[in-house]
C-alpha positions in Angstrom: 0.0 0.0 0.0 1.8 3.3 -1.0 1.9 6.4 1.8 -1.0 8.0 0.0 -3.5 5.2 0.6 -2.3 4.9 4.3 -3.2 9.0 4.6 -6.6 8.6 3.6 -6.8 6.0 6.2 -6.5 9.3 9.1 -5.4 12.7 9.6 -3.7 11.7 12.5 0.1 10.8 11.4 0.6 9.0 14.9 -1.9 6.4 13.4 -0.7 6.8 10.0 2.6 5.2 11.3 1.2 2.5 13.1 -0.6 1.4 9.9 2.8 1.4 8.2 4.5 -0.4 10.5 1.6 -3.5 10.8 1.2 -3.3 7.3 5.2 -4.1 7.2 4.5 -6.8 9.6 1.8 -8.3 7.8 -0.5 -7.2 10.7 -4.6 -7.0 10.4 -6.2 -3.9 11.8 -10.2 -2.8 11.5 -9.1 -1.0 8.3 -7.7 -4.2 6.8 -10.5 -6.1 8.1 -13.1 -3.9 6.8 -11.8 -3.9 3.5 -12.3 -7.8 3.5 -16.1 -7.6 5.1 -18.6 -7.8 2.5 -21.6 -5.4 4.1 -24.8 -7.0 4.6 -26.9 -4.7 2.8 -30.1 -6.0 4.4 -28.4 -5.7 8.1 -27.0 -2.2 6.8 -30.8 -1.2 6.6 -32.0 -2.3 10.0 -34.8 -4.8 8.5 -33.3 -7.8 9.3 -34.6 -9.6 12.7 -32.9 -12.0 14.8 -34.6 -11.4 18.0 -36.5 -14.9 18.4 -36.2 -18.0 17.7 -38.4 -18.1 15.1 -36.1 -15.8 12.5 -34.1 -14.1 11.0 -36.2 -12.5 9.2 -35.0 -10.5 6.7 -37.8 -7.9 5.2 -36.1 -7.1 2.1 -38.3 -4.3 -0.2 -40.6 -5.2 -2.8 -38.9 -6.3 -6.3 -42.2 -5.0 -8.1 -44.3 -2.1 -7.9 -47.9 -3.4 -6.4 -46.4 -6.4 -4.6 -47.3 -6.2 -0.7 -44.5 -5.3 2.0 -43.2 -8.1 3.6 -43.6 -8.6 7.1 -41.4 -10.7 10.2 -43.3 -14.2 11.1 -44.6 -12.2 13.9 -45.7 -9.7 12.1 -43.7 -7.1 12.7 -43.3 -4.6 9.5 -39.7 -3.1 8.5 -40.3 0.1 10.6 -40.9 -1.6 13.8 -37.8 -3.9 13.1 -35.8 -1.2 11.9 -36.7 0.7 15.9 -36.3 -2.2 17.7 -32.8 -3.2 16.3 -31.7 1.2 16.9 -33.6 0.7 20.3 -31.6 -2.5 21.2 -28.6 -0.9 20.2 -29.5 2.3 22.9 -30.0 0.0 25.2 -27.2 -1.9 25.2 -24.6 1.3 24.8 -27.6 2.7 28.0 -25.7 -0.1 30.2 -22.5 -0.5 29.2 -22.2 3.2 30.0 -24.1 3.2 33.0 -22.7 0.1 34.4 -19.4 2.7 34.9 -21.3 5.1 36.7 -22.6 1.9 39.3 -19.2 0.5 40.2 -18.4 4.0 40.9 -20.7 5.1 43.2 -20.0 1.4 44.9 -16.5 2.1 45.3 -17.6 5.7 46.7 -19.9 4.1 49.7 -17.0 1.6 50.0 -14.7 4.6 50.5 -17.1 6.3 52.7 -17.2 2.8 55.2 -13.2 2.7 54.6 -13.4 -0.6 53.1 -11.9 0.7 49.3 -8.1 0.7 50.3 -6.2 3.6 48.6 -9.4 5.8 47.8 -10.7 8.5 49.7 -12.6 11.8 49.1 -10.6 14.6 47.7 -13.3 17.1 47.1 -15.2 18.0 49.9 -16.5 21.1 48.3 -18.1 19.3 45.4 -19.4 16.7 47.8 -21.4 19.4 49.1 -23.0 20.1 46.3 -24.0 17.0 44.8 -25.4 16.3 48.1 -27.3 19.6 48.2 -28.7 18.4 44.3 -29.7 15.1 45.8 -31.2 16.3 49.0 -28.8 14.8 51.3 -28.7 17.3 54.5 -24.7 18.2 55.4 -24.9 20.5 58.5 -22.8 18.9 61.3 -21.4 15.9 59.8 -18.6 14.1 59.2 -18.1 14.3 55.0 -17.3 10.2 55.4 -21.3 9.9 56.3 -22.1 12.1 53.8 -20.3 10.2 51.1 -21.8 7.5 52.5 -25.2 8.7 51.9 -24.3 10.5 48.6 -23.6 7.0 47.1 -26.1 5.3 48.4 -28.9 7.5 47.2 -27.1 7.2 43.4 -27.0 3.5 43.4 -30.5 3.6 44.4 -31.0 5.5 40.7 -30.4 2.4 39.2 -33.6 0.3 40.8 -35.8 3.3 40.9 -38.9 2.1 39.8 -41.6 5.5 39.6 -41.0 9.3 39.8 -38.0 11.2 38.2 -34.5 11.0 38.3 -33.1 13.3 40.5 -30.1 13.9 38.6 -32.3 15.2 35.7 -33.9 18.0 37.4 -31.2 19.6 36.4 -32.1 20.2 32.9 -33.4 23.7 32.0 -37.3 23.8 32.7 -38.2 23.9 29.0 -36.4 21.1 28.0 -38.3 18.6 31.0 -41.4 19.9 30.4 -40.9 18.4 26.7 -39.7 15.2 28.3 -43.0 15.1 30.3 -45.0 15.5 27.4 -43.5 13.0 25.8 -43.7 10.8 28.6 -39.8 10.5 28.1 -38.3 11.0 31.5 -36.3 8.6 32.8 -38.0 7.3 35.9 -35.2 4.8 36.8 -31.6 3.4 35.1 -32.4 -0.3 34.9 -35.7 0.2 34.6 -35.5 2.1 31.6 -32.8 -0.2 30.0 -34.9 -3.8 30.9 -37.8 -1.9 29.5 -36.1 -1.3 26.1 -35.4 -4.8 25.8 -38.8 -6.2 26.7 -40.7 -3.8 24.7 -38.2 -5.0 21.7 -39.0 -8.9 22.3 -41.4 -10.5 20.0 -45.1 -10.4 20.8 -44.8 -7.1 23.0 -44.9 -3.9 21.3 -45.8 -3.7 17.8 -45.9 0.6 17.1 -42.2 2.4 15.8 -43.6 5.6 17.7 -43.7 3.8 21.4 -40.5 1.2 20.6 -38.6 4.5 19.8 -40.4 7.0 22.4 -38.5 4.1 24.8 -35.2 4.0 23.2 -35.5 8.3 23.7 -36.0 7.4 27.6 -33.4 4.8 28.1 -30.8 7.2 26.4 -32.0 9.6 28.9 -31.6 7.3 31.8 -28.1 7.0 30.7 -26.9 10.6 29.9 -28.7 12.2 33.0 -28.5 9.4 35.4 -25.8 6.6 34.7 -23.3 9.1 33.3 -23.7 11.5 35.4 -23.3 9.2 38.1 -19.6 8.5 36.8 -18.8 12.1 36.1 -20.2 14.0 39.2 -18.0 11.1 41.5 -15.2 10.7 39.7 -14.6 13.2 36.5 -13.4 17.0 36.9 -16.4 18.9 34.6 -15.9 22.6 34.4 -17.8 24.4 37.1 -20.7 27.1 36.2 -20.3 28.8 39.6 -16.6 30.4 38.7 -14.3 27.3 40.3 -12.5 24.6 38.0 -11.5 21.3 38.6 -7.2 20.7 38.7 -6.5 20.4 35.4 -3.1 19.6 33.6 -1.3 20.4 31.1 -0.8 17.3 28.5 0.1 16.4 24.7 -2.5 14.9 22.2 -3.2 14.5 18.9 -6.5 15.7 18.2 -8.3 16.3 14.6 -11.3 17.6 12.8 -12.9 17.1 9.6 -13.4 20.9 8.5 -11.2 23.7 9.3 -14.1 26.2 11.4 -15.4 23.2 13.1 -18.8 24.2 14.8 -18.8 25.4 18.6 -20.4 22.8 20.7 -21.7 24.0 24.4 -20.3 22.6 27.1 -23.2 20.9 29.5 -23.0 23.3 32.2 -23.5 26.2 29.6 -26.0 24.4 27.8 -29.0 28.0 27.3 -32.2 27.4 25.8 -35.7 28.1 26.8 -36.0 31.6 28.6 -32.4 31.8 27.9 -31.5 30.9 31.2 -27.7 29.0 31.4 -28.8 25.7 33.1 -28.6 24.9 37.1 -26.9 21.5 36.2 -23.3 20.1 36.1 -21.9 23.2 38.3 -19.5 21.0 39.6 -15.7 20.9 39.7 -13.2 18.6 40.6 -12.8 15.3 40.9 -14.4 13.7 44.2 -13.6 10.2 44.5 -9.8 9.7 43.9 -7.5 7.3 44.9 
């Protein structure tokens, strides 16, 4: 392969090397292996079904004007298939994600009990106000019980069964009375996730509108209640009250496809409605360190 065909590969010469060099060493990479994969055009469309037992099912278009649409054994036309493969897809990227955001608020309460050797709480300012966002009351105690109660309260999140997030209230007014309408908010992090799935399973729900109104409330769970989890206990967001997390000074190679890429808010900046900046993500710091 001449140099040319290894730049259109990336802009980034770092990777441009390393595709030289296994190339030289006869090595496979995903470009290499991509090149050999014949797409499935019929998978690349989202109508082909392998959720049962029954299948696949693969609901390729009509070859001639007139003919009827072709439908899974259970019925199912190509838009529901089409939502419930993109819903199962939310749902599974929902937990991976989210799954992150559990094991850290676990090793948080561990912390807080003194039970996670070599981690501790560093931020005892942003501790405060996660707490204050989750209704945990602070005055006269120790930030151990607080921690304690911090973490508990977010891996509760994840079996919440009715009501609201908490972490979600955070979104501008506007934007969750839309989520509300839409019957959309995330009422709890498994819930939502288990829901996706079942509502995607054969003989359940047979409308595109309520398989993807679903997948819109399990991505929610994730972003505003799994995530957040993991970057309000662990990650060093930018603060909206004035303070900044310690950040560092570091190399890295970083590209973009046009030369005035667009500006993309930051979450704590995030304005819409009333024009209001948003209440959410005013954190800074990382609180859970070891």
């Amino acid at each position: 392969m001449k140099l040319a065909e290894f730049e259109e590969r990336s802009a980034c010469e770092a990777t441009v090397e390393m595709l030289k060099k296994a190339a030289e060493e006869d090595q496979e990479s995903a470009f290499t292996r991509a090149d050999k994969m014949k797409p499935c055009t019929i998978g690349e469309s989202g109508i082909c079904c392998k959720n049962c037992s029954m299948g696949p099912c693969r609901l390729t278009p009509p070859k001639k004007e007139g003919e009827p649409e072709k439908r899974g054994i259970c019925g199912a036309t190509p838009e529901v298939v089409a939502a419930r493969n993109f819903v199962r897809m939310i749902a599974a990227g929902s937990a991976a994600h989210s799954d992150h955001g559990r094991a850290v608020a676990h090793t948080m309460v561990l912390a807080a009990k003194g039970e996670a050797e070599g981690y501790g709480i560093k931020d005892r300012i942003k501790l405060l106000e996660v707490a204050a966002d989750l209704g945990v009351k602070v005055e006269d105690r120790p930030v151990e019980e607080i921690a304690l109660e911090v973490g508990e309260k977010c891996l509760a999140m994840f079996g919440q069964q009715e009501g609201e997030l908490a972490f979600a209230w955070r979104a501008p007014e506007p934007r969750k009375e839309i989520w509300r309408k839409l019957g959309v908010f995330p009422r709890g992090i498994d819930r939502e996730v288990v829901e996706a799935m079942h509502r995607t399973s054969i003989g359940v729900d047979q409308e595109m509108e309520n398989i993807l109104r679903q997948g819109a409330r399990c991505s929610l769970a994730d972003g505003w209640g799994g995530s957040m989890i993991g970057t309000e206990l662990q990650d060093k967001p930018r603060s909206a009250r004035g303070r900044t997390g310690q950040y560092h000074r570091a190399r890295a190679r970083a590209y973009t496809l046009r030369d005035d890429p667009p500006r993309l808010p930051e979450r704590g900046n995030d304005k819409e409605g009333s024009g209001e900046g948003r209440e959410g993500n005013k954190h800074s710091g990382d609180m859970l360190h070891r």
